[in-house]
C-alpha positions in Angstrom: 0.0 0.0 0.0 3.0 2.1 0.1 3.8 2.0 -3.7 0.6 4.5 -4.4 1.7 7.4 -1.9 5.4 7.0 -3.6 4.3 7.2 -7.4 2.0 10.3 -6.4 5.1 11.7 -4.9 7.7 10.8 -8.1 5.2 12.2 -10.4 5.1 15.4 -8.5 8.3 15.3 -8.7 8.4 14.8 -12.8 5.8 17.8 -12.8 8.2 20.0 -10.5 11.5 18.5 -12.2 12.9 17.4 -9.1 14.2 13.7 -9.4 17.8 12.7 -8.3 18.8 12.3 -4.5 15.2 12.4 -3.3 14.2 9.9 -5.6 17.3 7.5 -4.6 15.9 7.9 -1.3 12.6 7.2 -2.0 12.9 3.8 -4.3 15.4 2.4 -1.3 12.9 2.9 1.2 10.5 1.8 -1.1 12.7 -2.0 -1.5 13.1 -1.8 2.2 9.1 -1.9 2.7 8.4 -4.5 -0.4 10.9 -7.2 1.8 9.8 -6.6 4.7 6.1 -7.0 3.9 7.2 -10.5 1.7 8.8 -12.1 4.9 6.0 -11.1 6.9 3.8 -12.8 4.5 5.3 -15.8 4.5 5.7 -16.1 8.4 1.8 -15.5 8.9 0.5 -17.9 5.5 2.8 -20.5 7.1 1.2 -19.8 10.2 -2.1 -19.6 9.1 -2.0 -22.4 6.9 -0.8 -24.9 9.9 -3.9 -23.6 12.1 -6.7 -24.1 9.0 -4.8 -28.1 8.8 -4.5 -28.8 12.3 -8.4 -27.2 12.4 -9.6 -29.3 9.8 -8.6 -32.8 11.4 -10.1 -31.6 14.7 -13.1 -30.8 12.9 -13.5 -34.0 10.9 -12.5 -36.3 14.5 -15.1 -33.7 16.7 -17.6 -34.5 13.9 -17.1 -38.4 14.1 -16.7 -38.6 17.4 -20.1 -36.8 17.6 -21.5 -39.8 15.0 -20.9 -41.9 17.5 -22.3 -40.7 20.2 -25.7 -41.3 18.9 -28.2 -43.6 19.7 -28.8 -46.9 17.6 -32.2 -45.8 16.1 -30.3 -42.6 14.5 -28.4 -45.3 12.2 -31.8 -46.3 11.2 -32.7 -43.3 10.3 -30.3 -42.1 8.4 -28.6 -43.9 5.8 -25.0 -44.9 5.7 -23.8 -43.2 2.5 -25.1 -40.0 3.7 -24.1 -39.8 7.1 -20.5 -41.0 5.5 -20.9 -38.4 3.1 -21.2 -35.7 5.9 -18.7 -36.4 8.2 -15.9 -36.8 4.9 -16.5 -34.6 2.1 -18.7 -31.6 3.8 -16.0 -31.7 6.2 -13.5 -31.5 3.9 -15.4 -28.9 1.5 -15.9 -26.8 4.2 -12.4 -26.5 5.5 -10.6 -26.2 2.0 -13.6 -23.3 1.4 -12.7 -21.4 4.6 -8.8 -22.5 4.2 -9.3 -20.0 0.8 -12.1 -17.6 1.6 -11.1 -16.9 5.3 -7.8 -15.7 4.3 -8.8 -13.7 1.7 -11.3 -12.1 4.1 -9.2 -11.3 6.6 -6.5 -9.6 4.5 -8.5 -7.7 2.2 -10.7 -6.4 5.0 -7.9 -5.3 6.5 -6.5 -3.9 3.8 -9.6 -2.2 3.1 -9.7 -0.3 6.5 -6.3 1.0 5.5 -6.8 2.2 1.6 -10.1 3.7 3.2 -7.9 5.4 5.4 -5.5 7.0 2.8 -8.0 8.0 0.6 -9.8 10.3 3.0 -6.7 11.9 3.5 -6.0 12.5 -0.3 -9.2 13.7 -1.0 -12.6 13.6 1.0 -14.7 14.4 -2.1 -13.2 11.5 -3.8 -13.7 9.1 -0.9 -17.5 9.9 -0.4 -18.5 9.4 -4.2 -16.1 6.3 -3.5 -18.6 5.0 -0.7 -22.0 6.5 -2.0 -21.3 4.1 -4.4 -20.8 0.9 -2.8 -24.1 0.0 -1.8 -24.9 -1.0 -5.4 -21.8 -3.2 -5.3 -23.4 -4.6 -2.1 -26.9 -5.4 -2.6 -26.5 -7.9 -5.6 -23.7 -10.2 -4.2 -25.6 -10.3 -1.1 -28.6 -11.6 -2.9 -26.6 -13.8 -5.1 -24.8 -15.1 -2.2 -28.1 -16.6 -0.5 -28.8 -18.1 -3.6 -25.9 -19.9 -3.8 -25.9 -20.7 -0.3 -29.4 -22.4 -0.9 -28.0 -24.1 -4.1 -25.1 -25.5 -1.8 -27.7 -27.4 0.5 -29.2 -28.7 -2.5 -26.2 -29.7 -3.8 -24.4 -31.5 -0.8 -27.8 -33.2 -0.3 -28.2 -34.8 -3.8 -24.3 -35.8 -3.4 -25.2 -37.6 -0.1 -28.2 -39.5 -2.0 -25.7 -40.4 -4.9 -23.2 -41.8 -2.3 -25.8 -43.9 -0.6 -27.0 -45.5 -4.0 -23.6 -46.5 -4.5 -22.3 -47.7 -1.1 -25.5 -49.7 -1.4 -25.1 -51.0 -5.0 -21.7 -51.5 -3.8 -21.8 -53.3 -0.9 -24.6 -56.0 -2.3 -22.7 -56.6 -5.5 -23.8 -60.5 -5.4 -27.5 -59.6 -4.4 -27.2 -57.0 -7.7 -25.5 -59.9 -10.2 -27.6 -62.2 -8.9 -30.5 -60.4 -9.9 -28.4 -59.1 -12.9 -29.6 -55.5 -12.3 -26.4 -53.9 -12.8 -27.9 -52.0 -15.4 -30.7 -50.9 -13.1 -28.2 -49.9 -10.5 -26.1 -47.8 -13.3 -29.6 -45.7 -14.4 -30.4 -45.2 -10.6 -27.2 -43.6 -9.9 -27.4 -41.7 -13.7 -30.6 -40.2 -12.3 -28.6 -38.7 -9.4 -26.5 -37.4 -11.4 -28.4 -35.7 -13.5 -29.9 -34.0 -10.7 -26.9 -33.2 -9.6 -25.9 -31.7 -13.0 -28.8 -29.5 -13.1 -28.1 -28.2 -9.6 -24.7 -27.1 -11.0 -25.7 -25.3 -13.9 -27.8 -23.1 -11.6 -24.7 -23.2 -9.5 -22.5 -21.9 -12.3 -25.2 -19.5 -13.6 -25.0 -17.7 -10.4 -21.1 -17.6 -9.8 -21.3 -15.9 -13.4 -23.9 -13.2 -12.6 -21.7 -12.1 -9.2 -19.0 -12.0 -10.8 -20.3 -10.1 -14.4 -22.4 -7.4 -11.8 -19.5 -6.8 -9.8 -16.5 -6.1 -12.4 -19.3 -3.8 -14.8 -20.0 -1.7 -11.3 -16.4 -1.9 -10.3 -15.6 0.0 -14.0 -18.4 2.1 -14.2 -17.4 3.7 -10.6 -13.2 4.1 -12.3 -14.2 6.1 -15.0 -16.6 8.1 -12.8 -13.5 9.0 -10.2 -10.8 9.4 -13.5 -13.8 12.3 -15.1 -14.4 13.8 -11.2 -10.6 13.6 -10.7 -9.4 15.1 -13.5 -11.6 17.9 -12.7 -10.1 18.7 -9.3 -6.9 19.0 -11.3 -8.2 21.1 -13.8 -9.7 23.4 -10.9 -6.0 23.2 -8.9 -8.1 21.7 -5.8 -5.7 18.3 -5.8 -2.3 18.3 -7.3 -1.7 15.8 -10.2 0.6 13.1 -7.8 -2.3 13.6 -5.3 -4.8 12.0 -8.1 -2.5 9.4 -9.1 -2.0 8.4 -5.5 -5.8 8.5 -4.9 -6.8 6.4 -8.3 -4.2 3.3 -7.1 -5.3 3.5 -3.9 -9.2 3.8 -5.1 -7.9 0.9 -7.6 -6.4 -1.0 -4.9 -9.4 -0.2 -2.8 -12.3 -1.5 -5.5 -10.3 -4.7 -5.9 -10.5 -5.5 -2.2 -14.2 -5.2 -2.0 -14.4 -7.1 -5.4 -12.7 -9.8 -3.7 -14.8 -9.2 -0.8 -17.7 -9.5 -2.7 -16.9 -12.6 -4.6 -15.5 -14.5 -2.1 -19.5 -13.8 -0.2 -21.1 -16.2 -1.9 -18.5 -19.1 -1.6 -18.3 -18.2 2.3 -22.1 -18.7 2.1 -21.3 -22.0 0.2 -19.8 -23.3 2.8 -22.1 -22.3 5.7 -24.1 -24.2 3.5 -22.3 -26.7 3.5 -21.8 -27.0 7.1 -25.3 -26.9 8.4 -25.6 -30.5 8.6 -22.2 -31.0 10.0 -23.3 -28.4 13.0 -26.7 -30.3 13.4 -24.7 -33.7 13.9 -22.5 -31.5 16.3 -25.1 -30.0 18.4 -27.2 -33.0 18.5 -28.0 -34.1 21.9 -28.2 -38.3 21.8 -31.2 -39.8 22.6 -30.3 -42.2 25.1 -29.5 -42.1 28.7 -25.6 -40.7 29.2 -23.1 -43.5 30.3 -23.6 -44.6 34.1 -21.3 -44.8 37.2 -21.8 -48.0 38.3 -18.5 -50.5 37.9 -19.2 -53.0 40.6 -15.5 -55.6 41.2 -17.8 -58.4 40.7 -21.3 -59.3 39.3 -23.5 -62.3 39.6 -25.0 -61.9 36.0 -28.6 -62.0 36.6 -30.7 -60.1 34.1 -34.5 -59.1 34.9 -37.5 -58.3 32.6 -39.8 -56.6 34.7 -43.3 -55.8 32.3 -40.9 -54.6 29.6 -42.9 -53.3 26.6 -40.8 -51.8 23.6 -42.0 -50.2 20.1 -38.8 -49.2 17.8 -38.8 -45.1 17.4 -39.2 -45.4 13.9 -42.5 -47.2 14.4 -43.8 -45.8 17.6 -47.4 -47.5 16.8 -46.0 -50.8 16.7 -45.6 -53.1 19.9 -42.8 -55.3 19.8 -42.6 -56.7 23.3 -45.8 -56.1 25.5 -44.7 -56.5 29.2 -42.4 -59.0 29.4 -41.4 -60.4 32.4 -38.8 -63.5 32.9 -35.4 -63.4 34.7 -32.5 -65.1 33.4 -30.3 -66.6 36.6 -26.5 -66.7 36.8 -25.4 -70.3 35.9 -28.3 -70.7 33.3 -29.0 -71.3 29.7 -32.4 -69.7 28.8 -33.3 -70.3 25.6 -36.1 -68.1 23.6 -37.6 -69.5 21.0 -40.7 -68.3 18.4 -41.8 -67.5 15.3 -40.4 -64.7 13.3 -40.9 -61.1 14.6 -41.8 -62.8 17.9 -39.2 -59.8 19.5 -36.5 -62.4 20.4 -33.9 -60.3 18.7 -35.4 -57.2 20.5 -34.9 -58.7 23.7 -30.9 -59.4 22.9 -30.7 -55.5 21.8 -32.7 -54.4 24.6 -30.0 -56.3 26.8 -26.9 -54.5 25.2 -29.0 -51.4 26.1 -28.9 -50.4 22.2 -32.4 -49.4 23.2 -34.1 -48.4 25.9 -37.8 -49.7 26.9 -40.9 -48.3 26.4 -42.7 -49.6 29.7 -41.2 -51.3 32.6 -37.5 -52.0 33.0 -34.7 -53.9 32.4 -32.2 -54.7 35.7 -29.4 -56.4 35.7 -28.1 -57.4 39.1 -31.2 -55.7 40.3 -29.7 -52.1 39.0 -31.1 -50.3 36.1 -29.1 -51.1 32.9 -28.4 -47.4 31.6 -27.0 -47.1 35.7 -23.8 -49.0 34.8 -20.4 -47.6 32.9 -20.6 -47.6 29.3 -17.5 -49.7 28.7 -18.0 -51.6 32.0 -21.3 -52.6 30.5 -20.0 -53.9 27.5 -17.2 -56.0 28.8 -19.9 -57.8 31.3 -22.4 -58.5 28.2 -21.5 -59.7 25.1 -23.3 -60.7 22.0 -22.8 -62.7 18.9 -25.3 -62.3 16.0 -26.3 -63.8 13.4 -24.3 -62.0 10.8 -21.5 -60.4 12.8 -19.7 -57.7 11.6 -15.8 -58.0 11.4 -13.6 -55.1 10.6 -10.7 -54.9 7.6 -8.2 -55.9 10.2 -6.3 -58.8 11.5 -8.0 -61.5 13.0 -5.8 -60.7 16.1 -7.4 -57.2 16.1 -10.8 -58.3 15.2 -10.6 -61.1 18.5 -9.3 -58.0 20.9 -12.3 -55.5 19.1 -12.8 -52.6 22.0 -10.7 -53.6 24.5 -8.3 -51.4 26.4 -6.0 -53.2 27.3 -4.3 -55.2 24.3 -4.6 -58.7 25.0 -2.1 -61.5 25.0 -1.8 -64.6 21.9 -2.4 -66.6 24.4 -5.3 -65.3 25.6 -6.6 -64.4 21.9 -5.6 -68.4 21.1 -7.6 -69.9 24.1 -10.6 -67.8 22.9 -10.8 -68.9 19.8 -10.3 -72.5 20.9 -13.0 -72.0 22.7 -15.3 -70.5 19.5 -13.3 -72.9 17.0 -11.9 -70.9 15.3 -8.6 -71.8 16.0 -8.4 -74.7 14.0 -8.6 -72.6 10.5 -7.5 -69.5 11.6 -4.0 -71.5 12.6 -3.9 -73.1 9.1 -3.5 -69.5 7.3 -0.3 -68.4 5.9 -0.3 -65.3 8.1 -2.0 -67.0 11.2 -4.0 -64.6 13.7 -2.1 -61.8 11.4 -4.5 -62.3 8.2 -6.5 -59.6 7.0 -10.1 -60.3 7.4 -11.1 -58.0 4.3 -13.5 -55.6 4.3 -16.3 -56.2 6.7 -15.1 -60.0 6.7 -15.1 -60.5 3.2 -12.1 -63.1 3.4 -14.1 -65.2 5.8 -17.0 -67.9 5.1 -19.7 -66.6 6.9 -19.0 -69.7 9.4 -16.0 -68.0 10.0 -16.6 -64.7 10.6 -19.3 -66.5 13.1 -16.6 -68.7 15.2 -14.6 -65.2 15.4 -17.2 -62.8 16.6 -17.7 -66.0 19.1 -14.2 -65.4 19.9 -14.7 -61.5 20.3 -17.2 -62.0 23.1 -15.8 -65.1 25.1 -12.0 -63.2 25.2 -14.2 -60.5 27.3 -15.4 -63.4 30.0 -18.5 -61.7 30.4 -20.8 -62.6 32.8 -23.7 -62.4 30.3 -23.4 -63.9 26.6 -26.1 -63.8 23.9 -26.2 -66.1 20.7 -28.2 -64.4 18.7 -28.5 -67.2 16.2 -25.0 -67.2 16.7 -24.7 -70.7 15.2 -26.1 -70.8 11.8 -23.6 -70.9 9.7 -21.2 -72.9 11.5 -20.7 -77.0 10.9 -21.2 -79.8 12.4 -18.0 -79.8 14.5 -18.1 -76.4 15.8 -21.6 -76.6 16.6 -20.8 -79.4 18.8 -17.8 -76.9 20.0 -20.1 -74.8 20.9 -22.5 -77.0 22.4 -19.9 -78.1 24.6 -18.6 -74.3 25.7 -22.1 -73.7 26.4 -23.2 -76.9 29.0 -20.1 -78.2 30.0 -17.5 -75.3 29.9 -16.1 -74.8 33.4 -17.1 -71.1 33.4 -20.4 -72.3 33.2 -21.7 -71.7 36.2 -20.4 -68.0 36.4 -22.2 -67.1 33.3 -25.6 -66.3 32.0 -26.5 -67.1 28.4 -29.6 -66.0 26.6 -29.7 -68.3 23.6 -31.8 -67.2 20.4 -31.2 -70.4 17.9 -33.5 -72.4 15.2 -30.7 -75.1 16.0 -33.6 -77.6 18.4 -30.3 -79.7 19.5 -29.0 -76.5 21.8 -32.7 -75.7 23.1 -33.4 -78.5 24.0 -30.7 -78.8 26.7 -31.4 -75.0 27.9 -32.2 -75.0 31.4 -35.2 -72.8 30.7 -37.3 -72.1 27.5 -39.4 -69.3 26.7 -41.7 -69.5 23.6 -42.3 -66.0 22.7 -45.2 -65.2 20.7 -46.4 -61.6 19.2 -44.2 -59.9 22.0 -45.3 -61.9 24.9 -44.4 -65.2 26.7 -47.1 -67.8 25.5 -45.2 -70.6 27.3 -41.8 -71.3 29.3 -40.5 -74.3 31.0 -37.8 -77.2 29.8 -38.1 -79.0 26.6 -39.6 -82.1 28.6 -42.2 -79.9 30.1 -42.8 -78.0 27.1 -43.3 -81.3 25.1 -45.8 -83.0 27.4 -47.3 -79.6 27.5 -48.1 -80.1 23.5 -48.7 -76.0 22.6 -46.8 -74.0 20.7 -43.3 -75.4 21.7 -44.4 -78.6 20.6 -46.0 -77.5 17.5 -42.6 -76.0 16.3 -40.3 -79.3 17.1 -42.9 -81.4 15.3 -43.1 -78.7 12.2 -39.3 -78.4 12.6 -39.2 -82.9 12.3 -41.4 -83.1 9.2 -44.3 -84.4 11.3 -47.9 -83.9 9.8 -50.1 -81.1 11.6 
């Protein structure tokens, strides 16, 4: 900004025919300035630049970590592609737009201030038709700028819906070639892009409009100061340097509010952009906050007192209507039923993924939601039916969310226990083998005898099979009919079987038949058969007996 006040002063100078020593002087402290200023911007863009990166990775782990936090009927709500989509690329938009457009803000509004500065004091005439001026430079980009900020929700919410329909396509490739709908898949995700498309047209009609109304105002208010200027001159009110001095500065000055006013809208862009990233921020979780309770020991006994539960998705719908039953320490209760019976809601209710409706839950006679989130979790384990691994070793799959890293030998014994030992030790790489993504690499039998491993290397004092066995054969069935009735940690833990396999519920200690939400009948398999209801309607259907 110095460069203006010095060519005012040399072409005085040219005018008055007084050059040498003065201007010697002048260009030296001219090159002193132009370093200086160069150094200093480098110090403070380094400086800057560091702060916008460290910012940005604190941004995208606050935003996660936020993700996370949420309750399990969120993930049901929202699909995985879009949340996915949030928490990387808004993230990432949003940053690299206020890396830019912050910057450029913050220097030209400073340097603003400053040119507004010297040009009152070359000429206060100048200056006012200068600012009488600028509201028409204002009012357009500001308009423009909430368009584009409107466009940018659109935009980042048709990207999110894109994402999804390919994550989806993606991750069910042998459902889609199967059904041989690749095609269909293709046009689904064309028509998301096309909507895309035409989202960015109106996108790029916009940009073009700011920036056409702001450089045809930005030349129209230059000629008007060069004609008003020149007739100061004329008039001997300003000197000839002094009008120099004022146009570069009124130059320099124009350019910093074009900047200003371009770099609006992409600000607004980005706010657009981060208004779903701040909702996922400042969204409170809709479950109870983790407990205090981390007793040394517990017994394991889980009660069901008049539990009724409807998932928040369908409110109307009753899935359990007041369930009452309590599973002892030592025990194998089995629950058994038709399909949609709630014997799967019962196992999530258990891991406190949700809470109830009506009644509650104890275990050890406390509340659930009482006890330490992580304490919780190392006391109760589960095993579904399709358990989700991780694209990790099989070592880090086994030790999955525990704090302290386990030993081999400890990994090893637990999946002896499981079975999975006996393949896992024939790979070339061991307990070192990638599983692939989301288990890919594994049989589904595998990835079963694993996730069997994940829970027993906790020794919880709880276990659910949640149709854990399935997929497994013959011999590691028997494995794990073995680890559940004649295990010597038997009678230190609880297990809540939920199996089609009649072979393990018929040993169970205790069987509930669950029916529409409700136990219709409980007892042993002895009782249950002399009974002849539902129990022994099901192991005669399951036998190939006639009705």
């Amino acid at each position: 900004m110095a460069i203006p006040f010095f060519t005012g002063r040399v072409t005085d100078w040219i005018v008055q025919d007084k050059m040498a020593s003065a201007l010697t002087r002048n260009i030296a402290l001219m090159t002193i300035l132009t370093v200086a200023s160069a150094v200093l911007e480098l110090v403070v863009d380094t400086m800057y630049n560091r702060t916008m990166g460290r910012a940005q990775v604190h941004l995208q782990g606050e935003v996660f970590r936020a993700v996370l936090r949420q309750e399990t009927a969120f993930f049901q709500q929202n699909q995985t592609g879009a949340i996915t989509s949030r928490v990387t690329e808004d993230t990432s938009a949003v940053c690299e737009a206020l890396r830019h457009e912050l910057s450029l803000l913050m220097w030209y509004l400073v340097r603003g201030l400053c040119l507004l500065g010297l040009m009152l004091w070359g000429s206060l005439f100048l200056t006012t038709v200068t600012l009488v001026s600028l509201p028409l430079l204002l009012i357009l980009p500001k308009k423009l700028g909430k368009w584009s900020q409107s466009l940018e929700v659109q935009v980042r919410n048709s990207l999110a819906e894109s994402s999804q329909v390919a994550m989806e396509a993606l991750s069910a490739m042998p459902t889609v070639r199967s059904f041989a709908n690749e095609e269909g898949e293709a046009r689904r995700f064309r028509r998301k892009l096309e909507e895309i498309k035409t989202l960015s047209k109106k996108e790029a009609a916009a940009y073009a409009v700011n920036i056409w109304t702001t450089d045809i105002s930005g030349m129209l208010l230059k000629v008007g100061i060069l004609y008003l200027g020149g007739q100061l001159v004329t008039q001997g009110a300003v000197s000839s340097g002094n009008l120099v001095a004022f146009i570069l500065y009124q130059l320099q000055f124009t350019d910093a509010v074009k900047v200003l006013l371009s770099s609006y809208p992409r600000v607004q862009k980005a706010v657009g952009s981060s208004e779903k990233i701040f909702e996922y921020l400042d969204r409170t979780p809709r479950c109870p906050p983790s407990g205090l309770l981390a007793p040394s020991t517990m017994r394991g006994q889980v009660q069901f007192q008049d539990v009724s539960f409807a998932y928040p998705n369908h409110p109307e719908v009753s899935v359990l209507q007041g369930l009452t039953f309590t599973l002892c320490p030592g025990t194998v209760m089995a629950l058994v039923g038709p399909n949609g019976s709630g014997k799967s809601t019962v196992a999530a209710l258990l891991q406190n993924l949700y809470q109830p409706t009506g009644g509650q839950l104890l275990l050890d006679g406390q509340p659930l939601p009482q006890y330490e989130h992580r304490y919780l979790h190392r006391q109760v384990a589960a095993v579904g039916q399709e358990p989700q691994l991780f694209g990790r070793s099989l070592r880090e799959n086994i030790a999955y969310g525990l704090t302290q890293t386990p030993t081999l030998e400890d990994i090893t014994a637990a999946a002896a226990q499981s079975g999975a030992h006996s393949f896992i030790s024939g790979l070339p790489e061991g307990y070192d083998t990638d599983a692939g993504e989301a288990g890919s690499r594994l049989s589904g039998g595998q990835r079963q005898a694993v996730a069997l491993a994940r829970a027993l290397i906790r020794k919880p004092c709880v276990l659910i099979l949640d149709d854990a066995t399935s997929a497994l054969d013959a011999h590691s069935q028997l494995q794990v009919e073995k680890l559940l009735y004649q295990s010597p940690e038997r009678g230190s833990r609880s297990v809540l079987l939920i199996t089609q396999n009649l072979g393990l519920v018929q040993r169970a200690d205790h069987i509930l038949f669950l029916k529409e939400g409700a136990v219709c009948e409980e007892g042993t398999h002895q009782q249950l058969m002399r009974d002849e209801g539902c129990y022994w309607e099901m192991v005669r259907a399951s036998a190939g007996a006639p009705p």
